[in-house]
C-alpha positions as CSV (number, residue, x, y, z in Angstrom):
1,X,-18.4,8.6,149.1
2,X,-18.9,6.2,146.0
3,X,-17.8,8.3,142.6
4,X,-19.5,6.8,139.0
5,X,-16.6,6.2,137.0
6,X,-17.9,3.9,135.0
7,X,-17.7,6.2,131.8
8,X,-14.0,7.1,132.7
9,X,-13.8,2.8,132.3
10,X,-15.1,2.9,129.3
11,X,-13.4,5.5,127.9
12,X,-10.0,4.0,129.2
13,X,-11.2,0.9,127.4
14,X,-11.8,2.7,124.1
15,X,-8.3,3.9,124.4
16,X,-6.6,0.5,125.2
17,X,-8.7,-0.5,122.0
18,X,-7.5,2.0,120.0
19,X,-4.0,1.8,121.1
20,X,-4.2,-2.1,120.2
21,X,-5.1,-0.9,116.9
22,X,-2.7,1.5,116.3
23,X,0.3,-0.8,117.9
24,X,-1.3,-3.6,115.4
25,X,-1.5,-1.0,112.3
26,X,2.7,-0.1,113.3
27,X,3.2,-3.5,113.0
28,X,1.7,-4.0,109.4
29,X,2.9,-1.1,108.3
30,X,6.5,-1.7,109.9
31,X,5.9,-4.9,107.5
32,X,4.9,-3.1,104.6
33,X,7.4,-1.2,105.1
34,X,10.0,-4.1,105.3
35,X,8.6,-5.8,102.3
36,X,8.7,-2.4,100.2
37,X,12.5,-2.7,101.4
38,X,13.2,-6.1,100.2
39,X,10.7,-5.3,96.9
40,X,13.2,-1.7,96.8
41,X,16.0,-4.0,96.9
42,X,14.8,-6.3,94.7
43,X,14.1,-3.6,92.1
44,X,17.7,-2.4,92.5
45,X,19.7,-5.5,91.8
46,X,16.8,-6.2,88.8
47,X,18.0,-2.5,88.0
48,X,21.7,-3.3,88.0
49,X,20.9,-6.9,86.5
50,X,19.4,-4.7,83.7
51,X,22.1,-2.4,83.4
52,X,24.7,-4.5,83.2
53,X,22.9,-6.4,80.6
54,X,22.2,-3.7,78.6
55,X,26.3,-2.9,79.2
56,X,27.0,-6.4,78.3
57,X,24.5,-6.3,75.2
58,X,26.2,-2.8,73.9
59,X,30.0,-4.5,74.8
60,X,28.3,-7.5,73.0
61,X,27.4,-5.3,69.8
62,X,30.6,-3.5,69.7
63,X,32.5,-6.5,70.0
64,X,30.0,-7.8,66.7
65,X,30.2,-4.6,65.1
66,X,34.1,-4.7,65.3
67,X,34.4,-8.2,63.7
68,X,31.9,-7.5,61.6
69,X,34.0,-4.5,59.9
70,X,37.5,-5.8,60.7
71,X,36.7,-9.6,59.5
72,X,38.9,-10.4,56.2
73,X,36.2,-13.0,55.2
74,X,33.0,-11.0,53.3
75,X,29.7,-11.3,54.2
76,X,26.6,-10.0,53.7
77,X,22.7,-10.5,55.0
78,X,19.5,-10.7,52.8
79,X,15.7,-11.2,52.5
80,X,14.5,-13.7,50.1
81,X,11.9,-12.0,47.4
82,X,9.3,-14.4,46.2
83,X,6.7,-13.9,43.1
84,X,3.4,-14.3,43.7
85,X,3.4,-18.5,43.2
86,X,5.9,-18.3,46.2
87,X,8.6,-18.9,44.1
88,X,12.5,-17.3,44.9
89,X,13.8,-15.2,42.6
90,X,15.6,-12.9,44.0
91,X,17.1,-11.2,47.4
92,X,17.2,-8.2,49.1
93,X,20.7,-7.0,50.9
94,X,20.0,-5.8,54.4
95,X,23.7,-5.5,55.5
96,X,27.1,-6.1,53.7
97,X,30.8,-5.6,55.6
98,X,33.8,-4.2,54.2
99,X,35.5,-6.7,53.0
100,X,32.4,-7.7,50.7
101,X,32.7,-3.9,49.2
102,X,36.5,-4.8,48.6
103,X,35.8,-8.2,47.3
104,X,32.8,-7.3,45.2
105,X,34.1,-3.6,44.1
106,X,30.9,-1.9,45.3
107,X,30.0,0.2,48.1
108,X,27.9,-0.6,50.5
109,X,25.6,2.7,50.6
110,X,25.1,1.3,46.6
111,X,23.2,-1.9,47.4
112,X,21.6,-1.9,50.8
113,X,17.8,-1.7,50.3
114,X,18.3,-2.8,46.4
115,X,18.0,-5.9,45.0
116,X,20.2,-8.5,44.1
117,X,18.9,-8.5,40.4
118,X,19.1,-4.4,40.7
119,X,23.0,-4.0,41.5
120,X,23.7,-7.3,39.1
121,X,21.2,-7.9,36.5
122,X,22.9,-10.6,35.0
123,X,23.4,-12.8,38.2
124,X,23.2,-16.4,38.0
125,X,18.7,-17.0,39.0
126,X,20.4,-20.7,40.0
127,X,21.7,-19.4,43.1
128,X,18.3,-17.9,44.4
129,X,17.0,-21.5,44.8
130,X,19.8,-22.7,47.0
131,X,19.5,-19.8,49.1
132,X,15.7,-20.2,49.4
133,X,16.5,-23.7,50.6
134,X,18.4,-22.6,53.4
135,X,16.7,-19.7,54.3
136,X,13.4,-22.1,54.2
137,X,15.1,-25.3,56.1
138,X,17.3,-23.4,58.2
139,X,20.4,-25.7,57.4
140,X,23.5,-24.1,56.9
141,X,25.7,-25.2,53.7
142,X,29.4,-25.0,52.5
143,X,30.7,-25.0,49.6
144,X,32.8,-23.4,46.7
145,X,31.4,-21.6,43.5
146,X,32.8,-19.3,40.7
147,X,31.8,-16.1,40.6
148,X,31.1,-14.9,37.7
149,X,30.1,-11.5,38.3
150,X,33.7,-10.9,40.3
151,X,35.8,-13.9,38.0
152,X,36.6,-15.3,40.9
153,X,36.4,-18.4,42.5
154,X,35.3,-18.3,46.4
155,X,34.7,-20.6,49.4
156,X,31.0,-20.0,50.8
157,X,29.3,-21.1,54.1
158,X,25.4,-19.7,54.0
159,X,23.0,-20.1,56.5
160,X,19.3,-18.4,57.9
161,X,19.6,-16.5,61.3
162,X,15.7,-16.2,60.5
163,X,13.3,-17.9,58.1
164,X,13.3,-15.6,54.9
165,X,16.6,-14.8,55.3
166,X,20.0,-15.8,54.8
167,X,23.5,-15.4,55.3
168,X,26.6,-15.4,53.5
169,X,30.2,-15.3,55.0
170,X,32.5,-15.9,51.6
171,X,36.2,-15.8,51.0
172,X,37.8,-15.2,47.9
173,X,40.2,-19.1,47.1
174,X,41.4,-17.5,43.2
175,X,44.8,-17.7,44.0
176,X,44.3,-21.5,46.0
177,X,42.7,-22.3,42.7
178,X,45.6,-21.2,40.4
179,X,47.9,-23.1,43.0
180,X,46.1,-26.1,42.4
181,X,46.3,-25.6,38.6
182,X,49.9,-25.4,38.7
183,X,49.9,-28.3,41.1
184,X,47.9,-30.5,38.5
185,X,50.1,-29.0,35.7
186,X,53.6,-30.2,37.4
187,X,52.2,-33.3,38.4
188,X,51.2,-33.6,35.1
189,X,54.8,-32.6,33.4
190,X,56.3,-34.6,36.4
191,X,54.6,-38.0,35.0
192,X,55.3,-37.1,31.2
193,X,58.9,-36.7,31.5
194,X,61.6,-39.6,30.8
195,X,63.1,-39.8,34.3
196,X,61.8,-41.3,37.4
197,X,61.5,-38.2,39.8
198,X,60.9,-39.9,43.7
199,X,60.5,-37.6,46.7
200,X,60.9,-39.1,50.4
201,X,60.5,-37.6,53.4
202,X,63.1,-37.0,55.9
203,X,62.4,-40.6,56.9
204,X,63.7,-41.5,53.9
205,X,60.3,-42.9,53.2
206,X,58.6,-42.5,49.9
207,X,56.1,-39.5,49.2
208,X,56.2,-39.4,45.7
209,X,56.9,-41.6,42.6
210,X,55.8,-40.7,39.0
211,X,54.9,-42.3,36.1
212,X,58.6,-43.3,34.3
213,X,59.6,-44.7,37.9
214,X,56.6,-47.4,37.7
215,X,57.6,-48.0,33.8
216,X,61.7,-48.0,34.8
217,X,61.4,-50.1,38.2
218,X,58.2,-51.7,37.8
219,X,56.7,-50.9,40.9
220,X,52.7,-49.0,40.8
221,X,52.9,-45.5,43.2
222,X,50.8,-47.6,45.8
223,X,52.5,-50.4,46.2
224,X,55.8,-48.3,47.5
225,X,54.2,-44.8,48.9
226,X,55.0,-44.6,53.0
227,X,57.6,-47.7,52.4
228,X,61.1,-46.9,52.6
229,X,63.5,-45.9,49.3
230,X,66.2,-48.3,50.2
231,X,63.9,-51.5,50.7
232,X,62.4,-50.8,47.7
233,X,65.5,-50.3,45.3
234,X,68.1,-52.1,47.2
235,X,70.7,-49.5,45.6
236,X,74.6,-51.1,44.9
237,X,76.7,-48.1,45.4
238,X,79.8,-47.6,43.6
239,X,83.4,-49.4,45.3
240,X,84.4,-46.2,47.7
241,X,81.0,-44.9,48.2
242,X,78.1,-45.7,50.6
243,X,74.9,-44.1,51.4
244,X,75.6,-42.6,54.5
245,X,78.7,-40.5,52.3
246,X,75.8,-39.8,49.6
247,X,73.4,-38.3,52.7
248,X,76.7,-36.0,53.9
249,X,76.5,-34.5,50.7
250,X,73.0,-34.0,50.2
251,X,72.7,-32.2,53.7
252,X,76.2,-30.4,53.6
253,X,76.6,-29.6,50.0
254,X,72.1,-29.3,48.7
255,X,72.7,-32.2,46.4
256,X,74.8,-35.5,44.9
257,X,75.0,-37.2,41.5
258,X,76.7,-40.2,40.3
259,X,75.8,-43.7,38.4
260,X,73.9,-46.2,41.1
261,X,72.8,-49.7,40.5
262,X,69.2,-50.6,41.8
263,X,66.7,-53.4,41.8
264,X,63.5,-53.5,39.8
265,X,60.3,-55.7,40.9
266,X,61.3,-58.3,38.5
267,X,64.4,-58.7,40.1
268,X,66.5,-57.3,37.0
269,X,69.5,-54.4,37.9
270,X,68.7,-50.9,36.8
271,X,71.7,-48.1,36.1
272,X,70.8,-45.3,36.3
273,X,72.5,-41.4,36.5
274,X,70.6,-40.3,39.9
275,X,71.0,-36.9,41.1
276,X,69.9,-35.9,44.8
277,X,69.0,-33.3,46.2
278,X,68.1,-31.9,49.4
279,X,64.5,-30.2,50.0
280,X,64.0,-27.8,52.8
281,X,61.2,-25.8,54.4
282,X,61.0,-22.0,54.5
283,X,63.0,-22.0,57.4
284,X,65.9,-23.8,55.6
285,X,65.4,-27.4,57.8
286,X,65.6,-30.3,55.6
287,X,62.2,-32.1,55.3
288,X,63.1,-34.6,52.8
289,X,64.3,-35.3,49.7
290,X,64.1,-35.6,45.9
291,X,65.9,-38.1,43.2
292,X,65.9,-37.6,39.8
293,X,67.2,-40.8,38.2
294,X,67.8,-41.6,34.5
295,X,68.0,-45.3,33.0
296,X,71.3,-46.0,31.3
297,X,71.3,-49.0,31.7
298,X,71.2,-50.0,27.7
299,X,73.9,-47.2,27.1
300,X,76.1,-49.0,30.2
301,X,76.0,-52.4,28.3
302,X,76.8,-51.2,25.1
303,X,79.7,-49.3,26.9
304,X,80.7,-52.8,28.2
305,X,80.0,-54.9,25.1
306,X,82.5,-52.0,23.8
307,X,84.8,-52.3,26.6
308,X,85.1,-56.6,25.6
309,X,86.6,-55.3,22.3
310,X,88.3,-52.3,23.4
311,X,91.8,-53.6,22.6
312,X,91.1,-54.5,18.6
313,X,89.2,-51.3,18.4
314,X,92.1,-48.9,19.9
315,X,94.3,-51.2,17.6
316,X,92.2,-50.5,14.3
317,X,91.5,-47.3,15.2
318,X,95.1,-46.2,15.6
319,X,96.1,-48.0,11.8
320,X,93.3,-46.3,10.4
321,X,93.8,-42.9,12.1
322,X,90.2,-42.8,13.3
323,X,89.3,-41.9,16.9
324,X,85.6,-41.9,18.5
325,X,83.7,-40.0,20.8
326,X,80.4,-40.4,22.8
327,X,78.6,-37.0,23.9
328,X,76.4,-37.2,27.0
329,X,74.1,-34.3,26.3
330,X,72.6,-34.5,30.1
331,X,75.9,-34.3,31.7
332,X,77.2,-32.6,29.3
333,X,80.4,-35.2,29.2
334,X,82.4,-36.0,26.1
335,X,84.4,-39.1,26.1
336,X,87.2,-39.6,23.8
337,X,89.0,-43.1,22.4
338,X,92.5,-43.2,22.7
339,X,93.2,-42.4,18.8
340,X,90.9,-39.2,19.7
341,X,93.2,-38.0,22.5
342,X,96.2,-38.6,20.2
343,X,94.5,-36.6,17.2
344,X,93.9,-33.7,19.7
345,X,97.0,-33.8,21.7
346,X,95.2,-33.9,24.9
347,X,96.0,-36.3,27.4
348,X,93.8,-39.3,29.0
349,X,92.1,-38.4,32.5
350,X,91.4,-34.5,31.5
351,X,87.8,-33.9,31.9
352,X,86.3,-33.1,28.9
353,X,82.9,-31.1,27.4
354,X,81.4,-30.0,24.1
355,X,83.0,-26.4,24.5
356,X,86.5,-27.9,25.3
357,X,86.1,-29.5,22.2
358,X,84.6,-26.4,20.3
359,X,87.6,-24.5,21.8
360,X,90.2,-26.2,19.9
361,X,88.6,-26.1,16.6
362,X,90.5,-23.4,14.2
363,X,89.3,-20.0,14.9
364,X,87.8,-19.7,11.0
365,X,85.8,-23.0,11.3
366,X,84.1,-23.1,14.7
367,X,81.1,-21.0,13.8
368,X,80.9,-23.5,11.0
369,X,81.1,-26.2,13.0
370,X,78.7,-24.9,15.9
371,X,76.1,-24.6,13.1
372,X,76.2,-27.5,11.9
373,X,76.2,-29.4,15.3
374,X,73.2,-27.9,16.4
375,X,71.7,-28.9,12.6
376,X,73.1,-32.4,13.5
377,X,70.8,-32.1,17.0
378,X,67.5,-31.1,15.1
379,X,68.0,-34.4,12.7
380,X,70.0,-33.0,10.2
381,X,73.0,-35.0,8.8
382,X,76.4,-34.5,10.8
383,X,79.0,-35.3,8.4
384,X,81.8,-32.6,8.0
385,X,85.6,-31.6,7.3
386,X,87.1,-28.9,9.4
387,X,90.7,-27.7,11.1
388,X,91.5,-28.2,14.6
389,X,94.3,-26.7,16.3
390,X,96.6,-29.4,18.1
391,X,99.8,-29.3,19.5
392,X,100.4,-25.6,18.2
393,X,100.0,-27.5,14.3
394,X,96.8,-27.4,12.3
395,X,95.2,-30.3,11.4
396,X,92.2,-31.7,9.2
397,X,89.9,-34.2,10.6
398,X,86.5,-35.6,9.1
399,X,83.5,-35.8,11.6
400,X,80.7,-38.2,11.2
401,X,77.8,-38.4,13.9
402,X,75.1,-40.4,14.6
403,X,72.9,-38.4,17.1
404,X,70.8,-40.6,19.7
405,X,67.5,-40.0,21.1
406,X,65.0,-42.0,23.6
407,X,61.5,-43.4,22.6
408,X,59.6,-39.9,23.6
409,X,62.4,-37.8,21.4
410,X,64.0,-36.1,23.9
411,X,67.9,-36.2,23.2
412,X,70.3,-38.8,25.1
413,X,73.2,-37.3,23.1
414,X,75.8,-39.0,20.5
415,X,78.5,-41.4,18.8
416,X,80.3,-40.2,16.3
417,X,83.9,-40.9,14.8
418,X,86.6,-38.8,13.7
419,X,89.5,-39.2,11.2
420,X,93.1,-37.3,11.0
421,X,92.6,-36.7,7.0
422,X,95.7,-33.9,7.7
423,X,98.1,-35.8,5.2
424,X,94.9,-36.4,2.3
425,X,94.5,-32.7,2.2
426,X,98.1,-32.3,2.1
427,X,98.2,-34.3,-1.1
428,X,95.2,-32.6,-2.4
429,X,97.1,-29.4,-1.9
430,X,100.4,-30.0,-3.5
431,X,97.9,-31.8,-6.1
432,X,96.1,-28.0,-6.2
433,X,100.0,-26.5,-6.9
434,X,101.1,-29.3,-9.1
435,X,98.0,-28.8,-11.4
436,X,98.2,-25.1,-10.7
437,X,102.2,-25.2,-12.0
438,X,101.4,-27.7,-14.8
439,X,99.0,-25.0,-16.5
440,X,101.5,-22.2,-16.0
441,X,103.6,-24.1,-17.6
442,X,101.4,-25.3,-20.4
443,X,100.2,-21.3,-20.7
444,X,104.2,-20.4,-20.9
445,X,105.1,-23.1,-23.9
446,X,101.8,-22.1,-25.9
447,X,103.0,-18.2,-25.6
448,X,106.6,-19.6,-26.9
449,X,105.0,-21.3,-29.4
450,X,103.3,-18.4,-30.9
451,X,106.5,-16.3,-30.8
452,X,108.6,-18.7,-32.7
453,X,108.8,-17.0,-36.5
454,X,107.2,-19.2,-39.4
């Protein structure tokens, strides 16, 4: 029996079709599906790309926002305000930070929004064109300007984040600026004063050297700046003493001072009265040094021309009973001749000063004497009697000085000379009692005289 199943073939056919279709739909939507996976995952790292950004953004601001108010330097952010020819004349403030409120002594709740010319009407209109410039160009700038609206002087660096605007990060330098004003001003006194002042390092090579050490040695600043002190002066130190004892001093005691020999450009010696000292660093280590040095040499070779006739001078002095004296008003040294020591009663070798001296004048005369010293030192005549006290005796001496100063008027010291006159005030005063008895005696016969009957 033959059965028609060609229907049922067809229909099997169908099916196989539409199972093709359905296996091929699975495997574009198992695609799909896969590529909405990858796209998912995409979406979810883009997502955690994103929100770590935004996490790094916000640590980002913080970290801006935290500078911005803890910063010691001001600053503050504006929008240039032009008229209507598109010139600059003024700014508006769109942000400010503490320290501008502290430097500027405002508050920043007071100015945002306002104009510059609104919280200070008399500002400087100067200042809007240099900030138009770099708001325009986009340049940055540094530089340092007085304010006058604060009085104070500050260090500025300006520049545009944005065309338009501009902005400011400034510190206040007042106090740099009155350091540099006392800078100039001792550098100033430094070259007006008689002595050469030269600072070395602790090299021993020279940093500094003034005015009076180019007039005293010869040499400009230039020529001997960075070379070292002891090639330049070729110092001759005293018999006994050599530099490296003069350097134990400086570093174990702060300073030295004593008479030095040294060599000018010209080749000629210089004396001088140098005192050293030692200069430190906050943390007390030596990092150089500093000599302050004083030309005698005309006062050394007068001492010497002196010293050629010392022996007909002590002899002369001694007949005439007149000793001298030379005052060093620096050093504050008073030297005696050997008729001095004998008027005083004080032996050779025992140092000697101006209050020493003052010490043995008689109790009733020294305020007198004082006085007139200190006349003698403003240019007034020095030429006096007075008591001393020597020996346990009193004697009267004379006093004659002749007070010295250098070319700028500042005071060397002096030379004066002084006489025993003890046994000429004696005679005057048993001339005093002989007058004195002679007129008691002349009163006594006139009274007899009158008594006597006619």
């Amino acid at each position: 029996m033959v059965t028609d199943i060609t229907e049922r073939k067809h229909a099997e056919e169908a099916l196989r079709e539409a199972y093709e279709n359905i296996q091929l739909q699975s495997e574009e939507l198992q695609a799909q599906s896969e590529e909405i996976q990858v796209q998912y995952e995409e979406l979810q790292a883009q997502s955690e790309d994103l929100r770590e950004a935004y996490e790094a953004l916000h640590e980002s601001e913080e970290k801006y926002r935290m500078l911005f108010t803890n910063m010691t330097e001001a600053f503050f952010l504006t929008e240039i305000i032009y008229d209507k020819d598109g010139k600059p004349y003024d700014y508006h403030f769109l942000d400010v930070n503490p320290a501008y409120e502290l430097s500027m002594g405002v508050k920043k709740e007071q100015i945002l929004g306002k104009s510059l010319l609104e919280v200070y009407p008399n500002a400087n209109p100067i200042t809007f064109e240099k900030y138009d410039e770099i708001a325009v160009s986009g340049q940055s700038a540094h530089f340092e300007v007085f304010g006058e609206l604060a009085n104070k002087h500050f260090d500025v660096y300006a520049f545009s984040p944005k065309k338009g605007k501009f902005a400011t990060i400034f510190r206040d330098i007042s106090e740099r600026k009155r350091a540099e004003e006392r800078l100039r001003y001792h550098a100033n006194l430094v070259d007006n004063v008689s002595d050469a002042i030269i600072s070395t390092d602790k090299d021993l090579k020279i940093r500094s050297w003034n005015k009076p050490a180019e007039r005293i040695y010869g040499w400009q600043a230039d020529e001997v700046i960075n070379l070292k002190g002891s090639g330049v002066l070729q110092t001759t130190f005293p018999e006994g003493l050599s530099r490296e004892a003069i350097a134990k001093d400086i570093f174990e005691k702060g300073s030295w001072e004593g008479e030095l020999i040294q060599r000018a450009k010209d080749g000629r010696d210089v004396t001088v009265y140098a005192k050293s000292m030692a200069l430190k660093d906050e943390a007390g280590v030596v990092i150089g040094g500093v000599s302050i040095n004083y030309d005698i040499t005309e006062r050394k070779q007068m001492e010497e021309a002196l010293w050629d006739n010392r022996e007909d001078f002590d002899r002369a002095q001694t007949v005439g009973s007149i000793g001298s004296w030379r005052l060093d008003v620096r050093r504050n040294e008073l030297t005696w001749s050997d008729e001095n020591h004998r008027i005083f009663g004080i032996p050779k070798g025992i140092p000697l000063t101006y209050e020493i001296f003052l010490s043995m004048v008689h109790p009733d005369d020294r305020e007198y004497v004082d006085d007139e010293w200190k006349a003698g030192l403003a240019g007034e005549p020095y030429d006096i009697e007075h008591r001393i006290i020597a020996d346990g005796k009193i004697k009267w001496v004379r006093e004659k000085a002749y007070i010295e100063f250098d070319k700028d008027g500042v005071l060397l010291g002096g030379f004066g000379i002084m006489q025993d006159i003890t046994e000429r005030k004696q005679a005057e005063e048993e001339l005093r009692d002989s007058e004195e008895r002679f007129r008691t005696m002349g009163q006594c016969d006139l009274t007899v005289g009158l008594d006597r009957p006619a």
